[in-house]
Steps between C-alpha positions, in 0.01 A plus 500: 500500500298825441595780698273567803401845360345356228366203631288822776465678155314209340322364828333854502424516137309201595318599802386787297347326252325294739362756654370676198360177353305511858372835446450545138202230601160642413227567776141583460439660846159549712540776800335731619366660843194380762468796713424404879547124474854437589571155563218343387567223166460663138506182242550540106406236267614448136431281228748410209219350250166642650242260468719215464786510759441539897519770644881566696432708803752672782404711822679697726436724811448903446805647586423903582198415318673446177536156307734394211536227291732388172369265309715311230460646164447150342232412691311814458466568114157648387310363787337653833546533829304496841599713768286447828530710787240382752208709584686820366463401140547277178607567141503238185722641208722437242884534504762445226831353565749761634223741606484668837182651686450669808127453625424726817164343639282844687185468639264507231769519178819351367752766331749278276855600421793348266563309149192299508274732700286597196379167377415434910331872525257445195410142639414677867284806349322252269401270748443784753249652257332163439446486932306844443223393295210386745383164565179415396249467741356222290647167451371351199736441188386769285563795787856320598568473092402886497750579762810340317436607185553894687771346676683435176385831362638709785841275499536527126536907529782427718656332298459691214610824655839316536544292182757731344705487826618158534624235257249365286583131604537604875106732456393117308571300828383751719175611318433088452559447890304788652188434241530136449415506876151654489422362168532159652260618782230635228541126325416362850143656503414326222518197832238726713182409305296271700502144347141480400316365162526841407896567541640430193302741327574800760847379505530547090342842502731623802787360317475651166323796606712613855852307517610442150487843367673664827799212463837682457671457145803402591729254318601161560874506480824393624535844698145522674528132588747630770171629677398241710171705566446463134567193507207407756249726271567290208411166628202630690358643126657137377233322737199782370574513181461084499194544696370732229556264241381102621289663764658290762722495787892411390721276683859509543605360150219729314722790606775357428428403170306822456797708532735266305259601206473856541862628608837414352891580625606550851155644574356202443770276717494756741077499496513112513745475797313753696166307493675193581636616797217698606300161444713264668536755807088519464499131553398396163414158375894300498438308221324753262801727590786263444342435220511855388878563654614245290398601171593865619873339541489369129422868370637791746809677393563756786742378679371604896147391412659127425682508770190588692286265373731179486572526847168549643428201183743269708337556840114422326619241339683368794180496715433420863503133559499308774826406688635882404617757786193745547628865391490652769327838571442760769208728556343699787248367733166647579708663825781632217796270639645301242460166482765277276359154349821350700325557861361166419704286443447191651097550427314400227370817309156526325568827313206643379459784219183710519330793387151660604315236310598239755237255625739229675469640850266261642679192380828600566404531856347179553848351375689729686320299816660188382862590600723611795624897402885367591468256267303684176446845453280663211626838320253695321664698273244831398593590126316838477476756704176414708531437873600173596241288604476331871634112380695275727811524490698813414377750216762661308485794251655470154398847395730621212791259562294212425536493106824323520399232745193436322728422195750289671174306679317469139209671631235576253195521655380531875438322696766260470700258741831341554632278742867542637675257745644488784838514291404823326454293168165496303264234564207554319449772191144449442299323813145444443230818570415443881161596402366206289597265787475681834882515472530125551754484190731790603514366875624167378759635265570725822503197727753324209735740523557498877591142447807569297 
C-alpha cells in the first residue's frame, strides 16, 4: 500500500500536469474596445480554409464596451477573421495562429495593437486609401475601369511602404487579399459594356488596353492561395480571359476545365473547389456540376477541399425526390417576423423561388382561387434582394441566407416550384409552368396531393 504522502505527492504531480497541458494550449485572440456601446452584440467570424471551409462565427454582448474572444489555434492558421461591431464599425484581416490583436473602433479610425496588429493595420490604411479616390460621376466601363486601376495604384504604395516589415509569406497573403479584391472589380467592367453588335470589339480594346496591364503580378502559389480575396480575382480573370479567347460566354464546366489547364498544386484544388462551391451556392446547372465534382474527386489532393467537395458531391448527387422530408428553412417575412417552413404543417405547400424576372403572378393567383387558405398555402420565396412582390399567400425574403436552401432545394434557375404535403414530405420537384396551361396542371398535382 503506498503511503498516503505519496499517493497526495503523485495526485498533485498529476493535477499539475493537467493543468499545464490546459494552458500550454495555443489561442489566436480577437479583442479590443467599442467605445459607447456597452451591451450591445460584437460577433467575430473565422475561417480555417478561406474559400473552401464555412465560416465559424461567435458573438457576445459589450461588456464596459470591451469584447474578447480566443479562438483555437488549430482552427485559425494563416486565414482571416471578421470582427463586426454593428453600426460602430467592421474590419476584415488576417491573423496567424497564436497571434493576438487589440482593435479599438473611434469614430472615424481604427488604432490596432498586439502580435498580429501590423498585417491588420496595412490591410485598414490600404483599403482606407482605396475609399479616398472619388467615384466617377460616369458609369460606363471605361470610367469605372479607370477608377480601379488608381485604386490598385494608391493600395500598392501601401503596401510597399511596409514590405520590409512583415514576413514575406505573411506581406504575400496580405498584398494578394487586399489587391486581389479590386483587381477582381476592374475584371468585372469588362461585364459593363452594353451587349450590342458592337461589344465584342469595345470589350477587346478595354481589355487589353485598360484591365490587363493594371492586373497585379502576383503569384499563384500555395501561400497566396490562403487569400480567399485572391482567390475570387482569379476565377473572375478565369471567366475573361475565356471570353477573350472563343469569344463566348463560359458555363460552369468551361471554368472548370479552364482552370484545370492553367494552374497546378493546391492552387489549383483550392481554385477548383472555390468555383464549385461558389457555383452550386449560385444555383448552377446540377448535372453539369456533378459532373464536374466528380471528376474534381478523381484529381484533388488537398485534403479540406475533398472533404468539401465530396460532401456537398453526396448531397447533389443525392437530389430532391419525391417522398423525401422537405429541408426545412426559416426566413423573415415582408413584416420581419420569422416564419419557419414547419408553421404548415398539415397544408400543402407550393414553394415558389423567384427573382425580379418573375412573370407568374397572374397565374398563380387564379390557382390560388381554387383552394381554401386552411387547407393550401403558397410561399414565395424572393431570392435577391428586390422587394417582395404582393402574391397570395405569404412572401418571404431569402436575402443572403438563401444560398444554402437554394442548394438543398436544387434550385437553378427562377422561377421554380415544388410541392410539399401535408406531411412535410416532397410531392412534386418539377410541376408543370402554370403559364402554358392557365395553371390547370399545377392545380391538379395540387388537388392530388390533398388526397393523400
Amino acid at each position: 500500500m503506498q503511503h498516503p504522502m505519496k499517493r497526495t505527492f503523485l495526485f498533485s504531480i498529476g493535477f499539475l500536469m493537467m493543468v499545464e497541458a490546459v494552458t500550454a494550449q495555443v489561442y489566436t485572440v480577437v479583442s479590443g474596445k467599442v467605445k459607447g456601446h456597452n451591451g450591445q452584440q460584437v460577433s467575430v467570424s473565422w475561417w480555417s480554409e478561406p474559400g473552401v471551409s464555412q465560416a465559424v462565427t461567435e458573438e457576445a454582448p459589450l461588456q464596459q464596451d470591451t469584447f474578447c474572444f480566443r479562438l483555437p489555434a488549430d482552427q485559425v492558421r494563416e486565414g482571416f477573421v471578421y470582427i463586426d461591431a454593428g453600426s460602430a464599425g467592421n474590419f476584415y484581416g488576417m491573423l496567424r495562429a497564436g497571434d493576438s490583436v487589440q482593435l479599438f473602433f473611434e469614430e472615424d479610425t481604427m488604432v490596432f495593437a498586439g502580435r498580429g496588429a501590423l498585417a491588420c493595420r496595412v490591410q485598414y490604411l490600404a483599403r482606407h486609401i482605396q475609399e479616398r479616390i472619388p467615384v466617377p460621376v460616369d458609369e460606363d466601363a471605361a470610367s469605372r475601369a479607370a477608377w480601379h486601376r488608381e485604386q490598385l495604384r494608391v493600395a500598392e504604395s501601401v503596401l510597399k511602404a511596409y514590405r520590409d516589415s512583415l514576413p514575406p509569406a505573411v506581406y504575400a497573403v496580405v498584398r494578394a487579399n487586399v489587391l486581389g479584391e479590386t483587381a477582381g472589380k476592374l475584371v468585372s467592367c469588362l461585364w459593363r459594356i452594353p451587349q450590342d453588335g458592337n461589344a465584342a470589339a469595345q470589350q477587346t480594346i478595354l481589355y487589353q488596353q485598360m484591365i490587363r496591364p493594371a492586373l497585379p503580378a502576383i503569384i499563384p502559389s500555395d501561400t497566396t492561395s490562403v487569400a480567399v480575396r485572391y482567390l475570387n480575382y482569379l476565377l473572375q480573370k478565369a471567366e475573361a480571359d475565356y471570353f477573350m479567347q472563343q469569344h463566348s460566354q463560359c458555363t460552369e464546366h468551361d471554368i472548370y476545365e479552364w482552370i484545370k489547364t492553367h494552374y497546378t498544386g493546391v492552387m489549383r484544388d483550392k481554385l477548383l473547389a472555390h468555383h464549385l462551391l461558389q457555383s452550386l451556392a449560385a444555383g448552377g446547372q446540377p448535372e453539369e456540376l456533378a459532373r464536374c465534382a466528380e471528376d474534381y474527386l478523381t484529381l484533388v489532393q488537398h485534403a479540406a477541399c475533398r472533404q468539401a467537395i465530396a460532401t456537398k458531391y453526396g448531397k447533389l448527387k443525392k437530389g430532391l425526390s419525391k417522398g423525401a422530408p422537405a429541408p426545412p428553412f426559416t426566413f423573415p417575412d415582408s413584416s420581419g417576423h420569422n416564419i419557419s417552413l414547419n408553421y404548415f404543417t398539415g397544408k400543402v405547400v407550393l414553394l415558389h423561388f423567384y427573382d425580379d424576372s418573375d412573370q407568374l403572378l397572374p397565374s398563380l393567383a387564379e390557382i390560388n382561387t381554387c383552394f381554401n387558405k386552411d387547407d393550401v398555402v403558397f410561399v414565395h420565396i424572393c431570392c435577391n434582394k428586390g422587394v417582395p412582390r404582393k402574391y397570395p399567400g405569404v412572401q418571404l425574403q431569402a436575402g443572403g441566407q438563401g444560398a444554402g436552401i437554394l442548394e438543398q432545394y436544387n434550385i437553378s434557375q427562377y422561377p421554380s416550384l415544388i410541392v410539399i404535403g401535408r406531411n412535410g414530405n416532397i410531392y412534386a420537384t418539377r410541376p408543370p409552368d402554370p403559364t402554358a396551361d392557365h395553371g390547370a396542371a399545377l392545380a391538379d398535382i395540387i388537388y392530388a396531393a390533398l388526397l393523400q
